[in-house]
matplotlib code that plots the C-alpha trace (Angstrom):
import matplotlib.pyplot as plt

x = [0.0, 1.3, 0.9, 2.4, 3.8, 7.6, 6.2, 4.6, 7.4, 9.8, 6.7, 6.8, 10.9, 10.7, 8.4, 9.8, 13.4, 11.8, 10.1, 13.5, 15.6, 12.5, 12.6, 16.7, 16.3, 14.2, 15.8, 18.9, 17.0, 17.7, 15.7, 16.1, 14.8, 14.2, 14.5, 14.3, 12.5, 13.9, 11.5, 10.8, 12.3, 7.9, 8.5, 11.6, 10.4, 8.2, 10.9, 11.9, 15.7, 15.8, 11.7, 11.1, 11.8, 12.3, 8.6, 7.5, 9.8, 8.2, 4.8, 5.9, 7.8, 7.4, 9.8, 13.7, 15.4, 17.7, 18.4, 21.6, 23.2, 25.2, 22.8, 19.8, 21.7, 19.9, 17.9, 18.5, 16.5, 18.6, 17.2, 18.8, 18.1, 19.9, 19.9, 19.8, 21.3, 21.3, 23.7, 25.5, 25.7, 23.4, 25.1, 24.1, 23.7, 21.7, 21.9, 20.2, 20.5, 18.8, 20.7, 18.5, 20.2, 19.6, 20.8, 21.3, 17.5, 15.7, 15.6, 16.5, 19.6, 20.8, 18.6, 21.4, 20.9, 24.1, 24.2, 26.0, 29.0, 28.9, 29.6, 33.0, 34.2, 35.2, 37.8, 37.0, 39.9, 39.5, 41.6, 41.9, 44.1, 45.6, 46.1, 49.5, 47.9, 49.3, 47.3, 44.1, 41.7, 41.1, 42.3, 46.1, 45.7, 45.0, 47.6, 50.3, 49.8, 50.7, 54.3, 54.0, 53.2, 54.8, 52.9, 53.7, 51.5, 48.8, 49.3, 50.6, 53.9, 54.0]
y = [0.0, 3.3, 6.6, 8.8, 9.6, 10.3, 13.9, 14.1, 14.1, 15.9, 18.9, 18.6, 18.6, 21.6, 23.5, 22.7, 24.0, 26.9, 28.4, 27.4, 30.0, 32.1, 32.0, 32.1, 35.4, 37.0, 36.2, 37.9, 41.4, 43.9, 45.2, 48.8, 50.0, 53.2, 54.4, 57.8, 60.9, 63.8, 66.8, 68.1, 71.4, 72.9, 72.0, 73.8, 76.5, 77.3, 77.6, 81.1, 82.2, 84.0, 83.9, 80.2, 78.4, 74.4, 74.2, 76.0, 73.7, 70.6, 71.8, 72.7, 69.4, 67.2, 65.3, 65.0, 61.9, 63.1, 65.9, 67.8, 66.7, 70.1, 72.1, 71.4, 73.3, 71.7, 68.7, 66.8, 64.5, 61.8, 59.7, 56.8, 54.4, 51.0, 48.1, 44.5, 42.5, 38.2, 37.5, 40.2, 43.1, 45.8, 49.2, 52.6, 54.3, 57.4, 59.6, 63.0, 64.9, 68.1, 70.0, 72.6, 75.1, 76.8, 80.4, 80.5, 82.1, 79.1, 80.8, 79.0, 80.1, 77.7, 75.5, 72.8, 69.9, 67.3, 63.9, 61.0, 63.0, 65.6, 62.9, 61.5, 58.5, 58.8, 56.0, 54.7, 54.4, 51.3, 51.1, 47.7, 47.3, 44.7, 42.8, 41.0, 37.5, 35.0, 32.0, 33.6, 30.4, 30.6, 26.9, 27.8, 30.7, 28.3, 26.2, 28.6, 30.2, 26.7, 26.9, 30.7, 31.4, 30.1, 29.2, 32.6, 34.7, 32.5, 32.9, 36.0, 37.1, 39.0]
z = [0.0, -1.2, 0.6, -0.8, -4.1, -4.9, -6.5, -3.2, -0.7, -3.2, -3.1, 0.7, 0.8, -1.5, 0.5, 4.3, 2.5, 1.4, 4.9, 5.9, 4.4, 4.8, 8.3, 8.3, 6.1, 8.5, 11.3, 10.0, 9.1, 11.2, 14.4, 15.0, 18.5, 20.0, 23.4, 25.4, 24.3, 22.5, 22.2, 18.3, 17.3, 17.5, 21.0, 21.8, 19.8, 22.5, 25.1, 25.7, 26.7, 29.9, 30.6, 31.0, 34.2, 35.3, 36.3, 32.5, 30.9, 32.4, 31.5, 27.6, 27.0, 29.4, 32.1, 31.0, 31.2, 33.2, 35.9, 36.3, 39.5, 40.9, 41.4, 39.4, 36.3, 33.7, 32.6, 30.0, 27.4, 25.7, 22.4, 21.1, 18.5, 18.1, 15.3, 16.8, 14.1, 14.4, 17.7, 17.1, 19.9, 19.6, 17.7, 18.5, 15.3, 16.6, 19.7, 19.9, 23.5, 24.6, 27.1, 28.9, 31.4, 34.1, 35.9, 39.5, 39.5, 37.9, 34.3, 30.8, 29.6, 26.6, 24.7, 23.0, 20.7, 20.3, 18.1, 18.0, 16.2, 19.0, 21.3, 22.6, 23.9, 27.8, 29.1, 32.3, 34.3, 36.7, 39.6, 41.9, 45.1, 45.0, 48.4, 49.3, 50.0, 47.1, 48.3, 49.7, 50.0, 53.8, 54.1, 52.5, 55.3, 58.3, 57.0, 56.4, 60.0, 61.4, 63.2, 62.5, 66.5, 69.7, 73.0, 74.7, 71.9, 72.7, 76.9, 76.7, 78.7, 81.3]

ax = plt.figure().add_subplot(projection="3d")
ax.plot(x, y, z, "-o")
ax.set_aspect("equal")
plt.show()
């Protein structure tokens, strides 16, 4: 008894290969994800050197991202985009941060928009102590201290 045909199983071969490399091919396509908020250029526009304050700003754009931390001087709203592509690690390839400031009084006094290209890349200097101990399991410790002490630091002398 015959089930299925040779034509049959080469159509279903054909067609399992094919959603295959379909799904392959999208799983390769790139993601791009957004994240933060950047106010538009309408919204800035109704920001007003030297008459706005912190609480008008808030009201006209909305909360920042980010608050400046001597000082309240400013707030800041940061926007970035980043393509996810297959296993490879996520690559920035937008930034867009509004800088805000603040007088000593509370009033806007610079509106500033940077990018990606405006940005530069800060080393991070990383500083360890180290300790003296070679062998610092606690067992090499107890071990090593044997024969390193004599009766009379243990009594005490008088």
């Amino acid at each position: 008894m015959r089930i299925m045909g040779r034509s049959t199983r080469t159509a279903i071969r054909r067609n399992l290969a094919l959603m295959a490399l379909v799904a392959l091919v999208t799983a390769c396509a790139p993601v791009m994800r957004k994240h933060g908020y950047a106010p538009i250029e309408e919204d800035l526009a109704q920001v007003v050197v030297g008459v706005d304050t912190r609480e008008t700003v808030l009201e006209k754009i909305g909360a920042p991202t980010i608050t400046g931390v001597l000082n309240e001087s400013g707030i800041y709203y940061v926007s970035s985009v980043f393509r996810h592509f297959g296993a490879a690690a996520p690559e920035e390839i937008s930034r867009e941060v509004v800088a805000i400031s603040f007088n000593a009084q509370g009033l806007v006094t610079n509106v500033a928009r940077y990018g990606l290209e405006d940005g530069e890349v800060v080393v991070l200097s990383r500083r360890v102590t180290e300790d003296n101990v070679r062998d610092s399991t606690l067992i090499r410790q107890l071990l090593g201290a044997i024969g390193n002490f004599s009766a009379t630091d243990l009594i005490g002398s008088n």
